[in-house]
C-alpha positions as CSV (number, residue, x, y, z in Angstrom):
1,X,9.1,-13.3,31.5
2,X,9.6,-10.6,29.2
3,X,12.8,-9.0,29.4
4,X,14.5,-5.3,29.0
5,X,16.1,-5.6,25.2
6,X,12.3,-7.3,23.8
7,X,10.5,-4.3,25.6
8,X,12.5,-1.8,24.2
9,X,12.1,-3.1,20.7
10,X,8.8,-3.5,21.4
11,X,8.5,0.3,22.4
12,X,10.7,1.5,19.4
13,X,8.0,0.1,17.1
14,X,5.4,1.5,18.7
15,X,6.2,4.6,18.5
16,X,7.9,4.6,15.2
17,X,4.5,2.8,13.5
18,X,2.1,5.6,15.4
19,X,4.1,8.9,13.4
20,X,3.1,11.5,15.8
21,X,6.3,13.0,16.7
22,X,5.3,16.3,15.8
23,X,7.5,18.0,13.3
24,X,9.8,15.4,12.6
25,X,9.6,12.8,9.9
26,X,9.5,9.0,10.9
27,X,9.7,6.0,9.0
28,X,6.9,3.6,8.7
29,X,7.5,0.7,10.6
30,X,9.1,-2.6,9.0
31,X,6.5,-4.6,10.8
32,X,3.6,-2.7,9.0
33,X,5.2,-2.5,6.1
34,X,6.2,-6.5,6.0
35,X,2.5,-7.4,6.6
36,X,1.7,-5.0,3.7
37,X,4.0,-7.2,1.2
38,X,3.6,-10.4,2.4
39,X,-0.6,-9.9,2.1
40,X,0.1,-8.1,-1.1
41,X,2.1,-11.5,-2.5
42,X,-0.4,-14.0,-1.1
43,X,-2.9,-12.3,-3.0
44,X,-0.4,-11.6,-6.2
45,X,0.1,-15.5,-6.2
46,X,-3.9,-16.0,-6.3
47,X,-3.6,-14.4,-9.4
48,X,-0.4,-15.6,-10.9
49,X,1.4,-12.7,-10.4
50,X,5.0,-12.8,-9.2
51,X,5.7,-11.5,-5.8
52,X,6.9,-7.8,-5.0
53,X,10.0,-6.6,-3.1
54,X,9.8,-3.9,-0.9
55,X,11.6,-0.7,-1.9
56,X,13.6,1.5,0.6
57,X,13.4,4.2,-1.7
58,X,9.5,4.0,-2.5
59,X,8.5,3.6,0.9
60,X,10.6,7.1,2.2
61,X,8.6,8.4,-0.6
62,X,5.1,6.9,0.1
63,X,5.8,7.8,4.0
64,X,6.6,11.4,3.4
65,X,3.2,11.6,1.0
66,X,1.1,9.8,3.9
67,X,2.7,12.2,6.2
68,X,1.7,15.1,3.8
69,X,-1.7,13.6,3.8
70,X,-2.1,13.0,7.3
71,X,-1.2,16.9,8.0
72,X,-4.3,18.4,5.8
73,X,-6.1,15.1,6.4
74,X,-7.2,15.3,3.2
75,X,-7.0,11.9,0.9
76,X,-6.2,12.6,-2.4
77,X,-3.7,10.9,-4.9
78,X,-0.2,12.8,-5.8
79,X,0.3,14.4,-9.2
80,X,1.2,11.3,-11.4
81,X,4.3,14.2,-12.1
82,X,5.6,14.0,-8.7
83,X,5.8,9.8,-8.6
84,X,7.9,9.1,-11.9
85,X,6.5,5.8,-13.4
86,X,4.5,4.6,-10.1
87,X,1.1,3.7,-9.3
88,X,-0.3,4.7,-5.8
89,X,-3.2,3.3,-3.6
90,X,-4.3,5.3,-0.8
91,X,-6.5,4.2,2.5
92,X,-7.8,6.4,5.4
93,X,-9.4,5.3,8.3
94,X,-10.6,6.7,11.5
95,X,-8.4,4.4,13.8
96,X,-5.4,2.5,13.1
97,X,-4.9,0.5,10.2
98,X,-2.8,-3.2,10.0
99,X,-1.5,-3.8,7.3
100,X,-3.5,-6.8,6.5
101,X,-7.0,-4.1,7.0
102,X,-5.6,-2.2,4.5
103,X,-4.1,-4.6,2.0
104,X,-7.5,-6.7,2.0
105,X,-9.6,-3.6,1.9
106,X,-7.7,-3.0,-1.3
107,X,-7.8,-6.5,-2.4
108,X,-11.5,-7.1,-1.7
109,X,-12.5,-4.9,-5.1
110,X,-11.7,-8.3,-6.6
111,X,-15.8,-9.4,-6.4
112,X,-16.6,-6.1,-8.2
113,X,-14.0,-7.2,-11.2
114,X,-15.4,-8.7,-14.5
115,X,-12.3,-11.0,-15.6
116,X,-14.7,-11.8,-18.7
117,X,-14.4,-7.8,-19.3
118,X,-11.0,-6.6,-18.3
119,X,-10.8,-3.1,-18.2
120,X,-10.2,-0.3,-15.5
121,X,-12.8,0.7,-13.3
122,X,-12.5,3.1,-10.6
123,X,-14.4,0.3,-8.2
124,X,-11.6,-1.7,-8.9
125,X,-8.9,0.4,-9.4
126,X,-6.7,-0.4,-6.1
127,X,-7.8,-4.4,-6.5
128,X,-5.8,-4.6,-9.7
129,X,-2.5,-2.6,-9.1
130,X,-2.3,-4.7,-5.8
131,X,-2.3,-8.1,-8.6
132,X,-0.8,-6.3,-11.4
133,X,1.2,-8.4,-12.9
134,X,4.3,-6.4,-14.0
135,X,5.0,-4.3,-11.0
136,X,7.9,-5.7,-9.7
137,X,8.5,-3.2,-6.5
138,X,6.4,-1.8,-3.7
139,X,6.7,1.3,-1.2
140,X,5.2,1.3,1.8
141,X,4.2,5.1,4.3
142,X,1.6,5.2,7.0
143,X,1.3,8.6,9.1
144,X,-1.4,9.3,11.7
145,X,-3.3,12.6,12.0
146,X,-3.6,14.8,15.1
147,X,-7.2,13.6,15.4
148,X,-5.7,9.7,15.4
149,X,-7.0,9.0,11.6
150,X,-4.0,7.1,9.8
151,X,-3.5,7.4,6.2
152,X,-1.6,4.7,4.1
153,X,0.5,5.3,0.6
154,X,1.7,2.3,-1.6
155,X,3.5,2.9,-4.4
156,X,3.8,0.6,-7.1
157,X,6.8,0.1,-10.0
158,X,6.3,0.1,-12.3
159,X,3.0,1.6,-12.2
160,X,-0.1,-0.8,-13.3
161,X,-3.7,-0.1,-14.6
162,X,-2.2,1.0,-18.1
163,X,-5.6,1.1,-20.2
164,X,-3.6,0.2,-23.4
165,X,-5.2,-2.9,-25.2
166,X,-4.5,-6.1,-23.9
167,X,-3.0,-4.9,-20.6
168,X,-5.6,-5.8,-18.6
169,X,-5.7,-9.3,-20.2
170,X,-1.7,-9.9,-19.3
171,X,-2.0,-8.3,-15.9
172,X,-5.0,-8.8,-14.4
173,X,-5.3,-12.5,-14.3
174,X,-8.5,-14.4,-12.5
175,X,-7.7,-16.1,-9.3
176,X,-6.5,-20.1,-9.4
177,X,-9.2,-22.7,-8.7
């Protein structure tokens, strides 16, 4: 039997996860944005890559972009200005997004990546700053639209996909057999 205490946590998540509380700013909830770093570090150890801690201070930034987002419902990336030395990935969807969906979604540009090549490609772009290997923290915001679309922000530090020479190479390692 379930009792008061669980389903009022349960409740609080709920609502704080679905950010629809018109005109006031929520925070994404833990719970979505745990599942975002722990699938983010499973697929960062695939690839050699240490894991990421979550950032308190990136994810009140990413949540107040998604928000942002979520209010035009327009997807498009911040100015690199407005983010300091961060990398973002960005999701939409017409109904509402785990954080596993979205992390895999991300991560599944992995079959379009030539490790024999290594190089940036817009097909690939969100597969490697998900494994890149120097990012060390991650920011997590979700937000939902009035028509129930959600849209997702991850911020990376320090930001990846550097098209110097040879960054690719150190970063962007093939998966373990």
């Amino acid at each position: 039997m379930t009792d008061f205490k669980t389903l009022l946590q349960e409740a609080s998540e709920h609502n704080e996860s679905a950010c629809r509380i018109s005109g006031s700013a929520c925070q994404t909830s833990k719970l979505f944005c745990e599942e975002v770093l722990k699938t983010h570090n499973e697929y960062r150890r695939k690839h050699q890559a240490p894991p990421l801690k979550l950032s308190n201070k990136l994810s009140r930034e990413a949540t107040r972009y998604a928000e942002s987002l979520a209010s035009t419902r327009i997807l498009k990336h911040s100015a690199e200005s407005s983010r300091g030395n961060c990398g973002e990935n960005l999701a939409w969807a017409s109904y509402d997004q785990t954080g596993k969906d979205v992390s895999d979604r991300w991560y599944n540009e992995v079959n379009q990546y030539n490790f024999n090549q290594p190089g940036f490609s817009s097909a690939t772009g969100h597969f490697t700053a998900v494994v890149w290997k120097s990012s060390k923290k991650l920011g997590v915001g979700k937000a939902v639209a009035s028509d129930g679309s959600t849209f997702v922000v991850a911020r990376y530090f320090p930001a990846g996909n550097i098209t110097n020479q040879g960054h690719f190479q150190a970063n962007v390692l093939p998966p373990k057999s």
